[in-house]
N, CA, C and O of each residue as an XYZ file, in Angstrom:
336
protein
N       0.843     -1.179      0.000
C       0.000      0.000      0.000
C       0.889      1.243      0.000
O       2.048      1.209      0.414
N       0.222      2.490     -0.545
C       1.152      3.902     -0.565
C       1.455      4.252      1.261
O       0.799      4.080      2.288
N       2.396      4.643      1.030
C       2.887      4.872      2.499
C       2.090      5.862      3.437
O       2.153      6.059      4.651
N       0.851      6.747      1.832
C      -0.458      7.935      2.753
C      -1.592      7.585      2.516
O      -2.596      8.293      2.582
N      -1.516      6.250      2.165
C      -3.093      5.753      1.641
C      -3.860      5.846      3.303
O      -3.352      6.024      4.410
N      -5.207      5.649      2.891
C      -6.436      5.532      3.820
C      -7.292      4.134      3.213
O      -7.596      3.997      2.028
N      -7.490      3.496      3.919
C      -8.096      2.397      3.463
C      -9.084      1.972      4.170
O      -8.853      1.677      5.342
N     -10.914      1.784      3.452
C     -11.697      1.286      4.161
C     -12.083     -0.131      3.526
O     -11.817     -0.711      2.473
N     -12.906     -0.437      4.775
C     -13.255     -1.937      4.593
C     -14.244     -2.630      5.621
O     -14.257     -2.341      6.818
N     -14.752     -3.211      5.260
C     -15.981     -4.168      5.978
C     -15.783     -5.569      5.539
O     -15.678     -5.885      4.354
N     -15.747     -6.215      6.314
C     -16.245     -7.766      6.072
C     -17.627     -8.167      5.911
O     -18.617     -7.808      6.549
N     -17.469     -9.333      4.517
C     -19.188     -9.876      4.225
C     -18.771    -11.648      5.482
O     -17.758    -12.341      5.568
N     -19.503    -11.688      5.864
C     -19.798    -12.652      6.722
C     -21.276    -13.704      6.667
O     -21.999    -13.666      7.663
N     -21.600    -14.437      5.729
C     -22.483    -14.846      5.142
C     -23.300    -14.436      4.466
O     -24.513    -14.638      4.531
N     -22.457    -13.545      3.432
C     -22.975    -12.758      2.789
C     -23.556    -11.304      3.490
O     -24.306    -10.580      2.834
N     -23.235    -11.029      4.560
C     -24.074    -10.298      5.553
C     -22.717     -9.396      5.797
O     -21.687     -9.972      6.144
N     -22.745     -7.590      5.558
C     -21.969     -6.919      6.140
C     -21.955     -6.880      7.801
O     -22.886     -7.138      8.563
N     -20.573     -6.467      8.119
C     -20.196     -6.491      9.416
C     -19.170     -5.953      9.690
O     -18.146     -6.275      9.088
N     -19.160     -5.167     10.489
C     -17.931     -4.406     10.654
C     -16.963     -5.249     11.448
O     -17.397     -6.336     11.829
N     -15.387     -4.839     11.844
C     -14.261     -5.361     12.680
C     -14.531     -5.039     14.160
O     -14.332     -3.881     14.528
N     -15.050     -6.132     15.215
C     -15.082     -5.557     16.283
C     -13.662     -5.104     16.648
O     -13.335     -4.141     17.342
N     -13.037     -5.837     16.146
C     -11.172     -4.953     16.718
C     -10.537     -3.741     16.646
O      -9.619     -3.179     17.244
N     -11.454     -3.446     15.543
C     -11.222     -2.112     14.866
C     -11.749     -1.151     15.037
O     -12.337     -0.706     14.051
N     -11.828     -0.260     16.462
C     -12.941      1.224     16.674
C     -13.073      2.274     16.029
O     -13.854      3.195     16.266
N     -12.044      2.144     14.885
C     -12.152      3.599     13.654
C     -13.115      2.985     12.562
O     -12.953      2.073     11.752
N     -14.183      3.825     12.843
C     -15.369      3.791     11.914
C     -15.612      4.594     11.233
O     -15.731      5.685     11.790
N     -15.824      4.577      9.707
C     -16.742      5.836      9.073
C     -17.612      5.531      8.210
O     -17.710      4.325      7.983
N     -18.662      6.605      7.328
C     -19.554      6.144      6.879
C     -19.057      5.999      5.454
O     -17.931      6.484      5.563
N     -19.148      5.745      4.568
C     -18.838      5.225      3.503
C     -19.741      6.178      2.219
O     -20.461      7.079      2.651
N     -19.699      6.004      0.956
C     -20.367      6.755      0.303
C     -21.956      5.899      0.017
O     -22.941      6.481     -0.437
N     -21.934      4.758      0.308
C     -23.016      3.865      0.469
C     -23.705      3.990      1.379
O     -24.582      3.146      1.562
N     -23.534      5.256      2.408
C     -23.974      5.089      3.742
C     -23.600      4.078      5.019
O     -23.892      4.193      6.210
N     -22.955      3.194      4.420
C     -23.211      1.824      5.352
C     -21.730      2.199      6.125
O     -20.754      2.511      5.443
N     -21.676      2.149      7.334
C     -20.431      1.910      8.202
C     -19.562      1.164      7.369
O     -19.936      0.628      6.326
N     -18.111      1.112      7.927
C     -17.114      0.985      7.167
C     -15.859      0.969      7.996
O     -15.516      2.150      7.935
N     -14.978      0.353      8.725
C     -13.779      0.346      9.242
C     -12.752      0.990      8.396
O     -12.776      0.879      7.171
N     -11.656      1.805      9.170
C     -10.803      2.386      8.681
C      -9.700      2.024      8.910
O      -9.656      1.288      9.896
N      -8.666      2.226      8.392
C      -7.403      2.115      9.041
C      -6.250      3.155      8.354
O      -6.686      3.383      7.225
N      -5.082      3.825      8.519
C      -4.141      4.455      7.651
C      -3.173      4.515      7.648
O      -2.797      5.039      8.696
N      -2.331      4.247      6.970
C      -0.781      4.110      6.842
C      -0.025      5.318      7.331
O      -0.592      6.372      7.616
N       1.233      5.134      7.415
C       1.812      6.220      8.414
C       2.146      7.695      7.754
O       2.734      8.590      8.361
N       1.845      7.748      6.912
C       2.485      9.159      5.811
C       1.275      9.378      5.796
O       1.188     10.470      5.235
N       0.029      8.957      6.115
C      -1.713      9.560      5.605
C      -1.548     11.060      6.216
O      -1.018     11.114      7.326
N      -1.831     11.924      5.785
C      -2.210     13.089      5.977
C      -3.935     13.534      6.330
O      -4.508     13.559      5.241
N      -4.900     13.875      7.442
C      -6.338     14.073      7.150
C      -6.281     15.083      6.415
O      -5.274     15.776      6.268
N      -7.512     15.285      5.811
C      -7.870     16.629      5.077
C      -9.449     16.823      5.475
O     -10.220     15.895      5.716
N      -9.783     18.273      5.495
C     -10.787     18.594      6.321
C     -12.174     18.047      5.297
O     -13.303     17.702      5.646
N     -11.687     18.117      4.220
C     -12.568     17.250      2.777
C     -13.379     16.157      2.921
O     -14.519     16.084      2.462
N     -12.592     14.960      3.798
C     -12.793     13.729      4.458
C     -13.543     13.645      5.208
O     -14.349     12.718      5.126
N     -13.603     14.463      6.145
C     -14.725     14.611      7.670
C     -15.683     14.290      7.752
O     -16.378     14.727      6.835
N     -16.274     13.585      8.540
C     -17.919     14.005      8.085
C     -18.216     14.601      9.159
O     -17.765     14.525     10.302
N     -19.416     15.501      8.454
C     -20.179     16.572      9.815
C     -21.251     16.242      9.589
O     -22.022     15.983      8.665
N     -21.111     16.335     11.390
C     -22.355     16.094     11.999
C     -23.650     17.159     12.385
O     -23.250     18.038     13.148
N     -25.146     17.292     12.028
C     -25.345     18.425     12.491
C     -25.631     19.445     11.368
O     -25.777     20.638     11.631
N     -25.722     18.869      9.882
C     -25.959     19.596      9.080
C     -27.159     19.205      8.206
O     -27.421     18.109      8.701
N     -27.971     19.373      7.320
C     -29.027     19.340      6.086
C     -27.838     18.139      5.458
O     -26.622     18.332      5.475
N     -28.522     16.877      4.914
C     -27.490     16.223      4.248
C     -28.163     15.898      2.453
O     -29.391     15.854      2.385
N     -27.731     15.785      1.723
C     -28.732     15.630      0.411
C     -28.835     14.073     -0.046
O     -28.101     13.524      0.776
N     -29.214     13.311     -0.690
C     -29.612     12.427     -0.862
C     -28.672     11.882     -2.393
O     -28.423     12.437     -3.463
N     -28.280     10.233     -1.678
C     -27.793      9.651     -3.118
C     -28.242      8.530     -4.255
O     -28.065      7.357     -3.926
N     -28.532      8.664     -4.928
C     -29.311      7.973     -5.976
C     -28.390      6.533     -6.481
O     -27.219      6.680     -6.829
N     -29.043      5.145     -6.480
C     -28.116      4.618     -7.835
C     -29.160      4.655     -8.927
O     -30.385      4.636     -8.808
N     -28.492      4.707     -9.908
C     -28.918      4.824    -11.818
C     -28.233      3.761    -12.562
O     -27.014      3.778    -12.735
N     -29.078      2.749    -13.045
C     -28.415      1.745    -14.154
C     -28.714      2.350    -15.259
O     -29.858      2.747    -15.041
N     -28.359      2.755    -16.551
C     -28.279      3.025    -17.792
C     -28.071      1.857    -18.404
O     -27.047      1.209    -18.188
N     -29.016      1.455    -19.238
C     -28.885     -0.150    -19.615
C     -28.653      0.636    -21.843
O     -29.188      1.621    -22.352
N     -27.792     -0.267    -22.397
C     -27.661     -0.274    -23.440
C     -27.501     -1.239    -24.263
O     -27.311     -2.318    -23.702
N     -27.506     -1.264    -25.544
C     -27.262     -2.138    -26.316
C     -25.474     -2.455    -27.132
O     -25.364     -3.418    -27.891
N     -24.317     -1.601    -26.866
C     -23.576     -1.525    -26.723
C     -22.422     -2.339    -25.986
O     -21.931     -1.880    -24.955
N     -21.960     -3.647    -26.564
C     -21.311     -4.493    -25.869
C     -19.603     -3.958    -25.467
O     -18.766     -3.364    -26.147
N     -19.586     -4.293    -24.563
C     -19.799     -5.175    -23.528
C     -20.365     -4.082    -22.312
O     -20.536     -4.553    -21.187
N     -20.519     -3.301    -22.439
C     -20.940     -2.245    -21.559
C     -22.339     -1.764    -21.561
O     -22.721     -0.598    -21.471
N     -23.031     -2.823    -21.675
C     -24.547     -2.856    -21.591
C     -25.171     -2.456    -20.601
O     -26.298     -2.013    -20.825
N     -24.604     -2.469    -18.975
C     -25.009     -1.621    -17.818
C     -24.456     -0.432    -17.529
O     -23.247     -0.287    -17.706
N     -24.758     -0.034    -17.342
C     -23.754      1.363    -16.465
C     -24.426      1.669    -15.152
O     -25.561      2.123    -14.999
N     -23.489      1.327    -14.171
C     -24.195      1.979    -12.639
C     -23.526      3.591    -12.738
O     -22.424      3.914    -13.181
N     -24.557      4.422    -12.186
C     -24.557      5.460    -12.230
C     -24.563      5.793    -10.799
O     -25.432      5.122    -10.243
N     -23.682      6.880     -9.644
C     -24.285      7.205     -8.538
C     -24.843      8.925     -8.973
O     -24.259      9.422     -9.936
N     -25.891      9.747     -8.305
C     -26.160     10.883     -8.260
C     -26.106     11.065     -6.941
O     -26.549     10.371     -6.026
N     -25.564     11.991     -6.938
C     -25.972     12.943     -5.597
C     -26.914     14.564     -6.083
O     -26.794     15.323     -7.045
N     -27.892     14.557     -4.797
C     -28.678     15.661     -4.803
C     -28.528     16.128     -3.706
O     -28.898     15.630     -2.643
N     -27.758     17.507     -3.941
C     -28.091     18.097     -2.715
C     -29.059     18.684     -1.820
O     -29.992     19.237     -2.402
N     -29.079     18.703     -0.895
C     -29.931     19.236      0.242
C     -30.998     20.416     -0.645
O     -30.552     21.047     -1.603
N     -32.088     20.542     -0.273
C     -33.284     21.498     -0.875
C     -33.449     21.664     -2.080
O     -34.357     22.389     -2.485
């Protein structure tokens, strides 16, 4: 791994997410779903990363775009909408 990477992760456990009880650094993920963290020693935070708590949050969409175009006949799409 890069010596400033950030790396998340969850375990599937019968098919069933689950977080690392060993692991108390948690965050939310862009899926929403909790997510264990961990970071290598050169990681730098950036205030970008954070999440805040305490604010209007906007809502995220998935979008399949289905085509006839091989081999790329699906396309997952995410949207985000912001707040109001």
């Amino acid at each position: 791994m890069p010596s400033d990477a950030l790396l998340e992760y969850r375990f599937l456990v019968d098919g069933k997410p689950q977080l690392d009880g060993r692991n108390p650094n948690v965050t939310p993920n862009f899926e929403f779903r909790d997510r264990n963290f961990l970071t290598m020693p050169n990681f730098v935070a950036s205030a970008h990363t954070k999440a805040r708590y305490g604010i209007d949050k906007g809502t995220t969409s998935r979008l399949v775009f289905k085509t006839n175009t091989a081999p790329f006949t699906d396309h997952l799409v995410w949207v985000y909408t912001p707040y109001g």
